[in-house]
N, C-alpha and C positions, 0 to 999 in steps of 0.2 A: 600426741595431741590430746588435750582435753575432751572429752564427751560431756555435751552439757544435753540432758536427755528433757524433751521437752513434750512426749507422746505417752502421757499417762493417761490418757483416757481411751487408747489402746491397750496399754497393760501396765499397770506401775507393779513394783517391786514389792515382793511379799514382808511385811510387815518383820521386826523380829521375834513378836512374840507368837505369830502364826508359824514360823518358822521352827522354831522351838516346837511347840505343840504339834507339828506335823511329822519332825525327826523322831519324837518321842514315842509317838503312834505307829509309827512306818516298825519301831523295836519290837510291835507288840502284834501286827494286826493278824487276824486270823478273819476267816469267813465268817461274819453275821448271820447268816443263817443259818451255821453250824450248831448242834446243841450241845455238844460239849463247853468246858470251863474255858478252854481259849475263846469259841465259838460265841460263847455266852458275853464275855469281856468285851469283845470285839462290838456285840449289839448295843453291851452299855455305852460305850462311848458314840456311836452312831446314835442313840437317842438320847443323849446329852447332849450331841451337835445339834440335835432336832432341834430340841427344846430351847437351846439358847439363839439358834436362828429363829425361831418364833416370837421369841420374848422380844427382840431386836428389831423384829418386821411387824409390831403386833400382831399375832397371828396366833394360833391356837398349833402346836406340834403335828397334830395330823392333818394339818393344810400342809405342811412345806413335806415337797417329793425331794430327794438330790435328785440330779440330775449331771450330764458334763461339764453342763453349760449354759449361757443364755440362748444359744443358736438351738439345742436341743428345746430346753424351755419353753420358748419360743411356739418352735415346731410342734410339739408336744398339744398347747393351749390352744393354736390356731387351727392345725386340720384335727386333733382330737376331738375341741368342742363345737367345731361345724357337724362334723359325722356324727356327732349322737344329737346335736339339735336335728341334723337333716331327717334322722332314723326316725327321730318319734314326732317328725313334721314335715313332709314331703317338699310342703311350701317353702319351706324356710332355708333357701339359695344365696341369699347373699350377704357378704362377706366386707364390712365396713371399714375400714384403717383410715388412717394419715397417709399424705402424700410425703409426710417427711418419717417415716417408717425405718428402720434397721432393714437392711435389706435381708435376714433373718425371719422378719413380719412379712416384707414386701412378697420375698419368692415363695413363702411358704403361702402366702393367699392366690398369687399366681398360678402356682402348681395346682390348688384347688379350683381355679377358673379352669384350665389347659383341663385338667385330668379327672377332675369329679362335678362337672358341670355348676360350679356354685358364678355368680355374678357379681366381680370383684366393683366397687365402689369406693372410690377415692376422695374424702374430703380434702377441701382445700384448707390452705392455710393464711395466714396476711403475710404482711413483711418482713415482720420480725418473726417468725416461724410457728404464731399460736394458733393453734384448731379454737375456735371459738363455739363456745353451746348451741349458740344458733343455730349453726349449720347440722350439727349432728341431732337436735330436737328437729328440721325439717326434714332431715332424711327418714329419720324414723317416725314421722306426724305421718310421711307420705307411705311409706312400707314394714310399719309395724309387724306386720304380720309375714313378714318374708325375709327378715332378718334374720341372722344365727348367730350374729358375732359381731361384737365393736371391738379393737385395740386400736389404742393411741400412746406412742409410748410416754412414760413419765417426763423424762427428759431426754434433750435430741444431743445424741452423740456427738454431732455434726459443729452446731453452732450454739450450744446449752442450753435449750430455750425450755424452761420448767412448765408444762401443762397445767390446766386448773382440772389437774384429774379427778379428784372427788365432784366436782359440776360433772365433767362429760358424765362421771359413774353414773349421778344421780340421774340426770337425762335418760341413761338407756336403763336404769332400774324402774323405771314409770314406765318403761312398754315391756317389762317383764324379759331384757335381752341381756346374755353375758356379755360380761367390760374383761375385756384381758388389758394390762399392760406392761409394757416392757418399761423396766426399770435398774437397767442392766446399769447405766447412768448413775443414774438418780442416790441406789442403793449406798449409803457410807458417804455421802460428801451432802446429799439435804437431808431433812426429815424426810422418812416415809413410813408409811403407817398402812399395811395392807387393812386392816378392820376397820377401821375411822375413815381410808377413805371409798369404803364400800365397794371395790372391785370385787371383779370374779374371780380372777385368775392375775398372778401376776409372775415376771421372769426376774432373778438375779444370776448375775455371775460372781463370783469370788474373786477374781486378777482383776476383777476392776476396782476395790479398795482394800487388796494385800495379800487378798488370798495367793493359794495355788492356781495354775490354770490347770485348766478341766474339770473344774465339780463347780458347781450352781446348785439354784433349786426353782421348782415352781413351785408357790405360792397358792393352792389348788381351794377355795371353798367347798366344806362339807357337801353341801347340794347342787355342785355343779358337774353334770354328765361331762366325760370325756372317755371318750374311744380310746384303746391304746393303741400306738404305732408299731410297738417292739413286742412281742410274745417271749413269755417264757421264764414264769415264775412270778410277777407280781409284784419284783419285791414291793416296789412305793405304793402301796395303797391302791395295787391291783390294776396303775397304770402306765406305770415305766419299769419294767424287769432290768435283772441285769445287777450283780454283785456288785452293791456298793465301797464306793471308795472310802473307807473309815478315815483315813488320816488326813484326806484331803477334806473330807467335811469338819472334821473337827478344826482342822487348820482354817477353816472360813468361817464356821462361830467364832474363834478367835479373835479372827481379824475386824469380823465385822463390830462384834462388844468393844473392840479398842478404840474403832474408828468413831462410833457413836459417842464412846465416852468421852472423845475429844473432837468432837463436832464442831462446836462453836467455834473453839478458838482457834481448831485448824480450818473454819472458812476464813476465817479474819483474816488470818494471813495470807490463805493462798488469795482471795479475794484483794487485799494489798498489792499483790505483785501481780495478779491480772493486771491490776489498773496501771501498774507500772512497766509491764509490758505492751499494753493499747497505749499509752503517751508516746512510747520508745516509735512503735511500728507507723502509726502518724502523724510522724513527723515526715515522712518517705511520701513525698507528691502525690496524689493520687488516690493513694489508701481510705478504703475504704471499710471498718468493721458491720462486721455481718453476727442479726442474733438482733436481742433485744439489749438498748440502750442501759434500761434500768425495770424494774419487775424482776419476776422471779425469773432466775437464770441461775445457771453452775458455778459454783465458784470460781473455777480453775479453767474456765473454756475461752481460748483468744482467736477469735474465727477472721480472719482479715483477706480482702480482694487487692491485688495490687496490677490495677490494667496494664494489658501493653504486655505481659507475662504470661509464660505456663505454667503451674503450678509445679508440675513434674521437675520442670528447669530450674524452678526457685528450692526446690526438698535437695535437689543432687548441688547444689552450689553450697547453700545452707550445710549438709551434710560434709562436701569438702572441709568447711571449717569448723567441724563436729558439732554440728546444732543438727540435733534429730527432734522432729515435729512431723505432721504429715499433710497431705492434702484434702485427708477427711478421713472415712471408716477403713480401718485396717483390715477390713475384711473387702475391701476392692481394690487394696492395693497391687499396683501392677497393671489397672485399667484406664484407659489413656479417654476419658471421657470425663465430662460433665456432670458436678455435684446435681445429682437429683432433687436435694434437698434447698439448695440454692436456687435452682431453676422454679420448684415450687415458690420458692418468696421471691418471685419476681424479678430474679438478676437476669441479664442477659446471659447466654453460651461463653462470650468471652467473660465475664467476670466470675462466672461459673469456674470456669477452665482456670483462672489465675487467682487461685488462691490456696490460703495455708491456714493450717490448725496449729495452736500451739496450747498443749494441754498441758498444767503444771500440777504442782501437789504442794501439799504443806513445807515439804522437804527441797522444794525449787529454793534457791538464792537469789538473791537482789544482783549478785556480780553473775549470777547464769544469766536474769535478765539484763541487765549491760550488756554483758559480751552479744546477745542477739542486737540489741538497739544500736553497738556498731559498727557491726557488719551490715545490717540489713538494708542501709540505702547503695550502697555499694553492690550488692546481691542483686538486689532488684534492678540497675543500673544495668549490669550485666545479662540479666535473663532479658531485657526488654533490647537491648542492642543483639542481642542473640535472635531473639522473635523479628526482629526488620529483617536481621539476614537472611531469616528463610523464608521471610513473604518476598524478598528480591530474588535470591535465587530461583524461589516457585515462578515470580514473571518470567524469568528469563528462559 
């Protein structure tokens, strides 16, 4: 059977010329911190990865840390630059995000509430899933001074919704607070511009425009304190230790230079077949797309509710007929609950619970979206005569 893979914003497949550049690497690497000739080599290409993941994120080389991941990333920004705001300000407890958060941002501010006394604070969001200025200019009009941290991520995993990040930035840069955000998203499919848009700190991943999985970086400004989590040698600028992975960083300069280089024309397209997959999907009774209309959104992101459904039941039917998509972040996959992210813009629990992602690439076909457009009224047919059966067997 055909696999028509539709869950790129989970992981899309490594690019070929990152592929390349990483087999290449892998012939060669030796320890970076080593001072011998291998040793030596090994550093040059790890700060040729720097430097061209700088150039690519505006950024200056000794901002970007590697790191695994966006989850470490993440991690890293969030409890890192609370403990060193809390250190050199007693006051300063509470911890601001999105309600539509990676759950990466979410548990890692939690953890901070549970285990080091900070006072987690949740903006909300509208409909279509934007943090608007306002709210974050009155959170901090009211606790200026007891703030230690704003992220909101760049773009939402979830249902694409693009932030107007540089406003929130500017917002908490008038009371003097670091802006983390995550832009694990965002990173290779919009522009992003870590220095123009004035954040603190920001996360990427690499598997999410071609890279390898497991190397990242953060994003770290010169003047902004952060605690390390991990002891034991420094290597990234004395805040994340731990022998770097040379060939996976250079494999995600790679990736990331190519994907910028063909930016534009690869939104056109994948933006094309968005639209021709939201026609496809309703046309099915009911459906409902979730996300914003029009504004800045993801290219590639088809976020749709179809009542009457479980999400779960519609991915395992979908996938009988090899159409892989998900029900949201693959990082809660297996969890038999309600988009949090949904529920923040206002859906009810069941439209929460019945619905589906489908994330494409430039590399998606016109006939992969067909084959979902039709299957899909029939799928859905089926999961929803599925769900009566077991709200009757439950009466009974």
């Amino acid at each position: 059977m055909r696999s028509v893979y539709l869950d790129h914003a989970a992981s899309t497949p490594m690019r070929a010329d990152a592929l390349e550049a990483m087999t290449s690497a892998l012939a060669e690497t030796a320890n970076p911190s080593s001072l011998h000739g291998s040793g030596r080599r090994a550093r040059r290409r790890l700060e040729e990865a720097r430097e061209s993941v700088a150039a690519s994120l505006g950024a200056r080389p000794s901002e970007v840390l590697f790191t695994s991941g966006g989850t470490e990333s993440d991690n890293i920004a969030v409890k890192g630059i609370y403990m060193a705001r809390r250190a050199a300000d007693p006051r300063r407890r509470r911890v601001v995000i999105s309600a539509v958060e990676h759950h990466a941002v979410i548990d890692a501010a939690q953890w901070l509430a549970d285990e080091q006394g900070a006072e987690l604070v949740i903006l909300g969001v509208d409909e279509t899933g934007f943090v608007h200025p306002e709210s974050l200019r009155s959170e901090l009009g009211a606790h200026a001074d007891e703030v230690a941290l704003v992220s909101v991520m760049w773009a939402n995993n979830e249902v694409g919704t693009v932030q107007p990040i540089a406003e929130l930035a500017s917002v908490a840069a008038e009371f003097d607070i670091p802006f983390h955000t995550d832009a694990v998203q965002a990173a290779g499919h919009v522009p992003v511009d870590f220095g123009s848009a004035g954040v603190s700190a920001m996360s990427v991943a690499a598997h999410k425009f071609g890279g390898p999985q497991g190397v990242g970086a953060l994003l770290l400004g010169r003047g902004v304190a952060c605690t390390p989590l991990v002891h034991g040698g420094g290597h990234e600028r004395d805040t994340r230790s731990g022998t770097q992975n040379v060939a996976a960083a250079t494999a995600m300069a790679v990736a990331l230079r190519g994907c910028l280089a063909e930016l534009d024309t690869a939104a056109a397209r994948t933006e094309a077949l968005r639209e021709r997959l939201t026609e496809r999907l309703l046309a099915v009774p009911g459906a409902v797309v979730n996300g914003p209309a029009g504004g800045p959104r993801l290219p590639g992101i088809v976020h749709v509710s179809f009542p009457g459904c479980e999400g779960d039941s519609l991915l395992m039917l979908l996938d009988a007929r090899g159409i892989e998509c998900s029900t949201g972040s693959a990082c809660t996959a297996g969890v038999a609950s309600a988009s949090h992210v949904l529920m923040a813009m206002g859906r009810s629990n069941a439209q929460a619970r019945g619905s589906l992602r489908f994330s494409l690439s430039p590399a998606t076909t016109a006939e992969e979206i067909d084959l979902v457009g039709d299957v899909i009224g029939e799928v859905v047919d089926r999961a929803r005569n599925a769900g009566m059966a077991t709200v009757a067997a439950g009466e009974r």
